[in-house]
N, C-alpha and C positions, 0 to 999 in steps of 0.2 A: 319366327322372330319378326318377317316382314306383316304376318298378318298384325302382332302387337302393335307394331309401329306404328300401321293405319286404323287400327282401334284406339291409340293415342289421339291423331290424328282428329278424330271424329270424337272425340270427347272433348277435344280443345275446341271444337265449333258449337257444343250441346248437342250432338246429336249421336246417338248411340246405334252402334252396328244392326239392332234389335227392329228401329225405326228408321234406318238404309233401308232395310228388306220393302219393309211395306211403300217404300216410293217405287212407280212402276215408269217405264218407259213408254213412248209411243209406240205401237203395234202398226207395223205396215204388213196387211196381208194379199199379197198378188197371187191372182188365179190365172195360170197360163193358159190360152186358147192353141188347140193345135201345136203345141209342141211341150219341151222338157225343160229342163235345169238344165241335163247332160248334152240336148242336143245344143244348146245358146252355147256349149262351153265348147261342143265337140267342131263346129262350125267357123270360130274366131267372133272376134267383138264387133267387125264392123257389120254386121248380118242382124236386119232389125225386123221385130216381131211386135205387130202390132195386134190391137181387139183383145188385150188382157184388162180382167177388171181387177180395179186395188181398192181393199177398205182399208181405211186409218181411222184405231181405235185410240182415244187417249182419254180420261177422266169419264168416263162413264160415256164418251158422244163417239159417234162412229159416221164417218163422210166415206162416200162409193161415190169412184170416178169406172166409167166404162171406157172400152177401147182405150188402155193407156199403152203404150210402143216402150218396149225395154230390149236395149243392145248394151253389150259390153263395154266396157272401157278400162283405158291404164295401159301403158306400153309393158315394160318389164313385172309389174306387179300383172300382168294379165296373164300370162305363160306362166311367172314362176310360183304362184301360190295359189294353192286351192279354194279358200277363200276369196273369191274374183267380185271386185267392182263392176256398177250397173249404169249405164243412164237409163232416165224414165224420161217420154214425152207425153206431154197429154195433148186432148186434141184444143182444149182454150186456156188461158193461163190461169194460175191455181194461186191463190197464196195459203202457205202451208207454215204453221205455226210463227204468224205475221212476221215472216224472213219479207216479203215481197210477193207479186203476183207474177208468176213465169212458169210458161211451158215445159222447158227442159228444167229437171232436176240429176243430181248426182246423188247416187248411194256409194260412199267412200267405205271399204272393206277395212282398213290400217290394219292389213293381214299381218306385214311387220312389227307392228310397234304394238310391242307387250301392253303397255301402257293406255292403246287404242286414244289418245288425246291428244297427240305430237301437233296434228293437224289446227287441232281448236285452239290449241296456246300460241302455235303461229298468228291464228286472228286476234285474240287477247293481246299478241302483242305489239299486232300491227296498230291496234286501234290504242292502245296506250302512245306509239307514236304520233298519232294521227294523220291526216291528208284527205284525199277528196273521196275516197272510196271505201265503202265497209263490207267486211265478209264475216259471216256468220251461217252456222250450221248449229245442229240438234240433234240430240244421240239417240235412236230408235233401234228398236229391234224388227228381223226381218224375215219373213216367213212366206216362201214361195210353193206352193201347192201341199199346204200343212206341214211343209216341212222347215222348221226351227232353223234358221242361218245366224243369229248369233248377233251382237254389237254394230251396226251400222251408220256412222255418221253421215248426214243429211244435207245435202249445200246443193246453190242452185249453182247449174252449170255455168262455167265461164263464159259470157256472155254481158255484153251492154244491156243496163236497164235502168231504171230510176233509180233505184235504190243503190244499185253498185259504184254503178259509173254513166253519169243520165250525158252523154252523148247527141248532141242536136245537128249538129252539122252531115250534110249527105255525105262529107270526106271522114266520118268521124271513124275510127279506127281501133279494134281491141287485136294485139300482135303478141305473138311467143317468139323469144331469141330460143331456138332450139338445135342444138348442134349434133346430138343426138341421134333421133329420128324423123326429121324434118325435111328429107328429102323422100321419103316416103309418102310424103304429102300430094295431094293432085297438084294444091299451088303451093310455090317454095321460092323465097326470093332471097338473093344475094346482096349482101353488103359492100362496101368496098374494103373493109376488114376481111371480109371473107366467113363473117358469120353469116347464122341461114334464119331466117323469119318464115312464120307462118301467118295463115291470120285464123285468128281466137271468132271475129265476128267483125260484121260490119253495122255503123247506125241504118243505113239503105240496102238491102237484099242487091246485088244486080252493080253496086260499085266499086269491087273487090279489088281490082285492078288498076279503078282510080284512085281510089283511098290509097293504097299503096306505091302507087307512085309519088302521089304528096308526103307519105308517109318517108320514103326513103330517101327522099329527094333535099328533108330535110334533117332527118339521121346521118346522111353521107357528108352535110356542110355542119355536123356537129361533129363526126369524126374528124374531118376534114380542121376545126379550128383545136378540135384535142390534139392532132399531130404540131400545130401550131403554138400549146399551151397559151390560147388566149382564152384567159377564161371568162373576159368580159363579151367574146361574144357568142360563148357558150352557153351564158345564161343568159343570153337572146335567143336559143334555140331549144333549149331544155328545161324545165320546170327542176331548178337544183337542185330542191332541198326535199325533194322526191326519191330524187338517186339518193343523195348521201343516208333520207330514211331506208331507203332499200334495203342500201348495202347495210346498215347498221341492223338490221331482222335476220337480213340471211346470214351475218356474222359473229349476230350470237347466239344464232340458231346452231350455228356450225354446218349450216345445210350444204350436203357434198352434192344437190346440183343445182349450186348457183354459179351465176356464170357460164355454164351448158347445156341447160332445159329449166322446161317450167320458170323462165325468166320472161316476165311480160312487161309491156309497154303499149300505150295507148296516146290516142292524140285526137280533139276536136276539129279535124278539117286544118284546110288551108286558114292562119295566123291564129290557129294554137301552139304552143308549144307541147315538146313530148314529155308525157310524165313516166315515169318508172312506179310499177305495180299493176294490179294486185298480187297479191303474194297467194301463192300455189302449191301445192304437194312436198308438204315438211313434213311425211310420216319418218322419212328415214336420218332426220337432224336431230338436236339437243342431244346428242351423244346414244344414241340407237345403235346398239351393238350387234343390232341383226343383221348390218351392215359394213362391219367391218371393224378390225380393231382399231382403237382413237388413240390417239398421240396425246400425250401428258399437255400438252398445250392447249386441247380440246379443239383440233383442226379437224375439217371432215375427210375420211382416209381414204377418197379419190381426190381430191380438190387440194392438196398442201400446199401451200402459199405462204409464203411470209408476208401477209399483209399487215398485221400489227408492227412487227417490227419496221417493215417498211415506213409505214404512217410517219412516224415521230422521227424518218432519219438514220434508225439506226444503223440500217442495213439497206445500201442502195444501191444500185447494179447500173452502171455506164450506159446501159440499155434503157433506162426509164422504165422497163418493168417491174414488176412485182418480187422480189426476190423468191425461190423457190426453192427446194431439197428433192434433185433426181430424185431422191432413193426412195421420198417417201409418196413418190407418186404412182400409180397404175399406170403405165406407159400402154396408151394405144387404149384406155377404154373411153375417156372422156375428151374433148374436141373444144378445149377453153375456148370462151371468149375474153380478150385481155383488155376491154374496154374500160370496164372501172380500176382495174390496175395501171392504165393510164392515166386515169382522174387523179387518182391518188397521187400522181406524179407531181402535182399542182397546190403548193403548199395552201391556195384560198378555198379548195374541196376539202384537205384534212381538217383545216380547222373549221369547216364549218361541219364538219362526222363530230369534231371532239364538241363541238358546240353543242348540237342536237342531243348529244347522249348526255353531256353534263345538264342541260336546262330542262330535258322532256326524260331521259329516262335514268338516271341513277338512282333515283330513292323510288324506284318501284317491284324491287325485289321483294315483298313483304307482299303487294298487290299480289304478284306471278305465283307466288307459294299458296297464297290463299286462293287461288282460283284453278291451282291444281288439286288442292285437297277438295271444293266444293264440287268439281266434275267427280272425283273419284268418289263422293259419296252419292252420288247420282246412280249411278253408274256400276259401282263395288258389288253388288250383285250378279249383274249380270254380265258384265266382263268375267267374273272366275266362272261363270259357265261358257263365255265364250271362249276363253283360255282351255279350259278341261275341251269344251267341241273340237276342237282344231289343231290342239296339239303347241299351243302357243308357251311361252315363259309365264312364270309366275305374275299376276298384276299386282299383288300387294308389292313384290320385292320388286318391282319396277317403277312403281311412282315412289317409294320411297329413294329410287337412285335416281329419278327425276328431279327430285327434288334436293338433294344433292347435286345432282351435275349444276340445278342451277347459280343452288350456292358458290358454286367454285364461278362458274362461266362473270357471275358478277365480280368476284373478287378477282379473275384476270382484266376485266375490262377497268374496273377501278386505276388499278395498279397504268393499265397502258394509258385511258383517258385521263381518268381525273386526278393523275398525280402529272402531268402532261402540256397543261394549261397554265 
């Protein structure tokens, strides 16, 4: 039944299942120097291997880089699935199907997500919002000593560059709010909230220490006027309408770790302001049930919050936080940060979430549907053989409930925003 649907699907674009087949993905082929597959896995991710060469085949033209360095990456997605995420370095920076020229690259597994494009419609929909920074990847297939690895999305590592986030100042600063895994870090710094940062990258090698002290020094006098609710001089320390896009991606992503990883923040030096983004590792959002079972309201099933209903009032706690349901929370696995649930507290942040979502995104559900059908027809191929490799869910009957979920996820937000205003 789901294969019809996305034969439906593909006939409502002109393009027929027949003429999916014959579009091909890019071919990434790494030849390991002195070691294995089993030994990089058997070893852990932070153990790097350098002197491998990789061809990237695509339209009939084939490019050989020598000595490229591949180590693991991904905290829980690195232990718990056998399909494991990679980074690649080379030794000078690359641009690879004009994303940008950069050394480090990621190979994204989306061992969970049936679907393998959770990650890319996060970018779709980051850039439908807009702001300073764009992220983009490419769906390749992955083949490490002639052995077939299956579906691999492409993104360059997190990291300042031009294209991303062009970063000029020596304080300039790329940070993860990570509650998580964050003290496992060599550097780990504390807020006065009590949340934990790392840092993602700095614009200067060498001033890691400084950047982040500028960095904190003014996060702590933006907590510091949140506990105050002045919000006029919080948007003398914060880039607003940054956060409120944030939170509006990770909430209707339904991403269960926003708020306690893979939450980033960056800043140009001393007399920039902090922006909120880019947005980061949405395999397990938009209702991925590989992850746990989703609550009729489409909350992510570590993370349950009543932040909608909070928004508009209707449900408010003496405490100014977030309203929340003991029951429906995993007590003891995730390590909130309640920083935007204090925003929220602030009726000039609400309405400028219901703003942003009525003027920049309501009427682009028809966008989001059309650009999940055109990955899937990329792709329809060779996703059902990477699902049959690995032991995955069905991909036809997953992007057709993707595609559902999104329907719904607009018609709750409809319903909370735009009848709201």
């Amino acid at each position: 039944m789901a294969g019809a649907v996305i034969a439906g699907i593909l006939t409502g674009l002109n393009v027929s299942e027949e003429d999916n087949n014959g579009i091909g993905l890019p071919v990434l082929s790494l030849k390991l120097n002195g070691t294995t597959l089993d030994e990089i896995h058997d070893n852990g991710k932070e153990i790097k291997y350098g002197g491998n060469n990789l061809e990237i085949s695509y339209n009939d033209i084939i490019n050989s880089y020598r000595n490229v360095e591949i180590k693991g990456r991904g905290n829980y997605s690195w232990w718990a699935t056998d399909k494991k995420s990679y980074r690649l370095k080379f030794d000078d920076k690359v641009d690879l199907f004009g994303m940008g020229a950069k050394k480090k690259w990621a190979l994204i597994a989306n061992s969970a997500d049936d679907a393998l494009m959770r990650n890319d419609l996060a970018y779709f929909i980051s850039d439908i919002f807009g702001g300073e920074y764009k992220m983009e990847g490419k769906f390749v297939e992955l083949v490490v000593d002639g052995t077939d690895l299956g579906v691999y999305y492409l993104v360059k590592a997190m990291e300042i560059d031009k294209q991303t986030m062009d970063l000029r100042n020596s304080l300039g600063v790329l940070v993860e709010l990570d509650n998580v895994y964050c003290k496992d870090e060599e550097r780990w710094y504390e807020t006065n909230s009590g949340d934990c940062l790392t840092i993602k990258d700095v614009a200067i090698d060498g001033n890691e220490d400084l950047a982040m002290e500028d960095f904190l020094t003014d996060y702590n006098r933006f907590l510091k006027a949140l506990k105050q609710e002045d919000f006029k001089k919080i948007e003398e320390i914060v880039n607003i309408r940054s956060f409120a896009r944030y939170f509006l991606i990770s909430e209707f992503a339904a991403d269960p770790d926003a708020y306690a990883t893979s939450w980033y923040f960056y800043k140009d030096g001393a007399g920039d302001k902090i922006h909120a983004g880019p947005v980061w590792d949405f395999d397990a959002a938009f209702g991925n049930k590989n992850w746990g079972d989703w609550d009729d309201d489409f909350y992510a099933p570590t993370t349950f919050m009543g932040r909608f209903e909070y928004t508009y009032g209707k449900k408010k706690l003496k405490d100014g936080t977030c309203s929340y349901d003991k029951n429906k929370i995993l007590v003891g696995t995730v390590d909130m940060s309640w920083t935007m649930c204090d925003l929220l507290n602030l009726s000039e942040f609400r309405d400028l979430v219901g703003e942003i979502y009525v003027n920049d995104f309501r009427y682009k559900k028809e966008d989001i549907k059309k650009h999940i059908y055109e990955i899937s027809e990329k792709i329809m191929k060779y996703a059902r053989k990477d699902s049959a490799m690995w032991g995955r869910g069905d991909f036809d009957a997953e992007v057709s409930y993707l595609v559902e979920w999104v329907e719904k996820r607009f018609e709750f937000f409809n319903e909370i925003y735009a009848t709201s205003l």
